[in-house]
C-alpha positions, -999 to +999 in steps of 0.1 A: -288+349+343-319+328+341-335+343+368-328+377+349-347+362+321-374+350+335-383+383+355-379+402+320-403+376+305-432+384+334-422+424+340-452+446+330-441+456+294-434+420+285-463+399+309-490+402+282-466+390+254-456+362+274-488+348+290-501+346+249-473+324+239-478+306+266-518+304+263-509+291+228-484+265+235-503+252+264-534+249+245-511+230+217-497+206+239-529+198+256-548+194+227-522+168+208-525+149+240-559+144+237-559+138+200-532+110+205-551+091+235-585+097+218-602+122+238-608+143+213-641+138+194-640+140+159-664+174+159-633+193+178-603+179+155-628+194+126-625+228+141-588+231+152-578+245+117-606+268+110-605+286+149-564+291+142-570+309+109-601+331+129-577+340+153-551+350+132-576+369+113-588+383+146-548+390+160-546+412+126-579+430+127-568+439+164-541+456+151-561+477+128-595+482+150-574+480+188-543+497+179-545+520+147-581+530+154-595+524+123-624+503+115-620+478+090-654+459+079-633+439+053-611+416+066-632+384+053-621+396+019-586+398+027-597+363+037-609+355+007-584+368-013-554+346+006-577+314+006-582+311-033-550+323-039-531+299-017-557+273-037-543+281-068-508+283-058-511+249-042-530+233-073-506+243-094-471+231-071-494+201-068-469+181-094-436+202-087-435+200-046-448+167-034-440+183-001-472+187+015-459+215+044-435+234+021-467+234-005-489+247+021-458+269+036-456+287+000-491+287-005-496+307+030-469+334+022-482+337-016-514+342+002-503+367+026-488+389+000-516+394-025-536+406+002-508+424+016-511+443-019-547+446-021-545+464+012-514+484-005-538+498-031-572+499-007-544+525+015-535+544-007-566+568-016-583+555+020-560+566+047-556+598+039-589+611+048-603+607+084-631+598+098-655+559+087-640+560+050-619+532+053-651+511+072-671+516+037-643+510+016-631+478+029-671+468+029-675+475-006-640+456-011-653+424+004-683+426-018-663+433-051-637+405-043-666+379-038-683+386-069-653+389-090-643+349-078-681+337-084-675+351-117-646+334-122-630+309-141-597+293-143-572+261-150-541+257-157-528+225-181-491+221-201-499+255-215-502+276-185-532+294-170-566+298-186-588+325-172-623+335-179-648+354-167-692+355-160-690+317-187-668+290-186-649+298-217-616+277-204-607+246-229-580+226-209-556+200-229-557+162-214-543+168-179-556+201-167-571+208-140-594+236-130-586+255-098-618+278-100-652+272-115-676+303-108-700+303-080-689+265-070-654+282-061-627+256-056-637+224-057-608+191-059-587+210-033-561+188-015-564+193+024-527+198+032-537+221+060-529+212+097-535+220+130-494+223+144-489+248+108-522+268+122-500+272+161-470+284+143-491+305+120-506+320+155-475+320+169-464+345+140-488+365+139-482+372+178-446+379+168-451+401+144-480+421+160-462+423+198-429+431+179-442+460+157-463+474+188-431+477+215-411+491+181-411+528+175-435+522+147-459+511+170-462+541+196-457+558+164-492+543+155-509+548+184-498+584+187-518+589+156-548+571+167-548+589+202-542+625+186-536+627+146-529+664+151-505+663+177-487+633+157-487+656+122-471+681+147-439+665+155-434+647+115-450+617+120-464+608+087-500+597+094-512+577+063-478+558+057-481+553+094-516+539+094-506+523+062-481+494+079-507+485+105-536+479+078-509+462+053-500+442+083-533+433+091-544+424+059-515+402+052-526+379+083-555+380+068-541+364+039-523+341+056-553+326+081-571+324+045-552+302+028-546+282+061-586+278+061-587+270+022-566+244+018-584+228+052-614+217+028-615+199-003-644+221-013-648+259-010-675+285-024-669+323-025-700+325-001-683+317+030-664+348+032-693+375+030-703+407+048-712+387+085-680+365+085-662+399+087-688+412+117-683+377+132-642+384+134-648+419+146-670+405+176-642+385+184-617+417+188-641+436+203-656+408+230-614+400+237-608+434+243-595+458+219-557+459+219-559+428+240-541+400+221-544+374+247-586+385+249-587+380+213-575+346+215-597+336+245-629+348+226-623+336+191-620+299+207-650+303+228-672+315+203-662+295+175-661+260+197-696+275+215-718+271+191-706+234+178-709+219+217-746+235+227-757+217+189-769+187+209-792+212+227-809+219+192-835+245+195-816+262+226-781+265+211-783+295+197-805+314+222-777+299+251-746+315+226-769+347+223-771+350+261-730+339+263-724+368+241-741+393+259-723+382+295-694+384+278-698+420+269-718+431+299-682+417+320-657+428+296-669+465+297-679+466+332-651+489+350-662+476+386-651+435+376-618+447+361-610+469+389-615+440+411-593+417+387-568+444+387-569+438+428-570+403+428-539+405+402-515+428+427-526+407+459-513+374+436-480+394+428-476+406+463-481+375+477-458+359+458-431+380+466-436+375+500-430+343+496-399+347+481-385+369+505-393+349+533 
């Protein structure tokens, strides 16, 4: 029976799914070793949180980009939107849940479904129409959403929640505490965020996306993206269909925002603009589009590459610029991976042998 499950967990439908969770654990468990004896510099523990909630963000942009084949230039905003809601939903539980995790647990799902319904409504009007609508949409929606929160302001107190907009117009009674204060965004915020909530939040996210692709949903989905014509043919309902995957992906948006905003005590509206949404798609597209396990791989490397090469100052960014560019140059070149593809079926054969004899 175990030897049944094992060969079903490394069989070619399930291999991919399995060597990510096991990428992800591995990478856990070596990492809180080094944290407990020390080996860990203080730079690295900084960055543990924030490169979970990029490749989350990354796991669910791969869905839309990899697998649904539409181009979303957005997803920071989805970010965005997650991050100062799970902000505000954390302020204000602040006093109800001393909890920490079930704080942070709430204030990642309440996250997760706002943007989940900004996506909804983003859909609706979008997905019907072909061709780069959805790319200009979802730019002009991360736009919109950052300059609606630098124009915002609100608290909550004894009386409930105090919003205003472009002036600070809020009058709190003794007590209250403001969640939002314009272009200084959140600032007082808690850090309740960790990195073992960020590897289950990854591990989720795997879930969710593996589970919906293998589903009929999900060769329902990439029927439409291979051949929309041929998938209206037969009854699929394109737009609904394209629908889940970019409610989906925005909701792990969402989620990997909130995650990133309650890591920082301090957070302006800023950090989630037009090139943090190009930086995420460089990470789907460098991993490999539809390639969860690439995704994971280059969201690490790229977000950790930049923070080792800084003690090489003037060089750092020129050495990253060059990284970037192997990576592509390998990752698109059909010669290495029909050679990987080799070396992969030799190792398998091999292996087999060995069993056998």
């Amino acid at each position: 029976m175990m030897k049944n499950f094992f060969s079903k967990l490394f069989d070619q439908k399930h291999r991919s799914r399995t060597v990510s969770y096991l990428l992800v654990i591995v990478a856990f468990i070596i990492l809180q070793f080094m944290s407990s004896t020390g080996n860990l510099s203080s730079l690295l523990k900084s960055l543990l949180v924030p490169v979970c909630c990029y490749i989350v963000a990354a796991i669910g942009l791969n869905l839309n980009v990899g697998f649904s084949g539409e181009l979303n230039l957005g997803q920071a905003g989805f970010m965005s939107v997650g991050a100062f809601t799970g902000i505000c939903v954390s302020g204000i539980l602040a006093s109800l849940i001393p909890n920490a995790v079930l704080r942070l647990v709430i204030a990642i799902i309440a996250g997760a479904l706002i943007a989940a319904i900004m996506g909804y409504i983003i859909g609706i009007p979008v997905l019907k129409l072909q061709g780069d609508y959805l790319a200009i949409v979802t730019l002009a929606f991360g736009q919109i959403i950052k300059s609606i929160i630098t124009n915002m302001y609100l608290g909550f107190d004894e009386n409930g929640l105090h919003l205003s907009f472009v002036e600070n117009k809020v009058s709190l009674a003794p007590g209250g505490k403001m969640l939002l204060t314009g272009p200084m965004g959140a600032t007082g915020t808690q850090r309740i965020a960790s990195f073992a909530v960020g590897v289950v939040l990854i591990l989720c996210a795997l879930a969710v996306v593996y589970n919906l692709i293998y589903s009929k949903s999900g060769r329902a989905i990439m029927g439409c993206r291979d051949n929309r014509i041929a998938a209206e043919s037969i009854g699929i309902n394109v737009a609904n269909t394209k629908m889940l995957a970019f409610i989906i992906s925005a909701s792990l948006a969402g989620a990997a925002g909130a995650l990133y905003g309650l890591n920082y005590s301090t957070l302006v509206p800023n950090k989630f603009d037009f090139n943090t949404s190009i930086l995420i798609l460089v990470f789907v597209v460098l991993g490999g589009l539809g390639n969860m396990t690439g995704t994971i791989i280059s969201t690490a490397v790229l977000m950790l590459l930049p923070e080792l090469l800084r003690s090489l100052q003037d060089y750092r960014m020129l050495i990253y610029a060059i990284v970037l560019i192997a990576i592509m140059l390998v990752t698109n070149n059909a010669f290495l991976q029909a050679k990987a593809a080799k070396l992969r079926e030799s190792l398998i054969k091999g292996k087999k042998g060995a069993k056998q004899s």
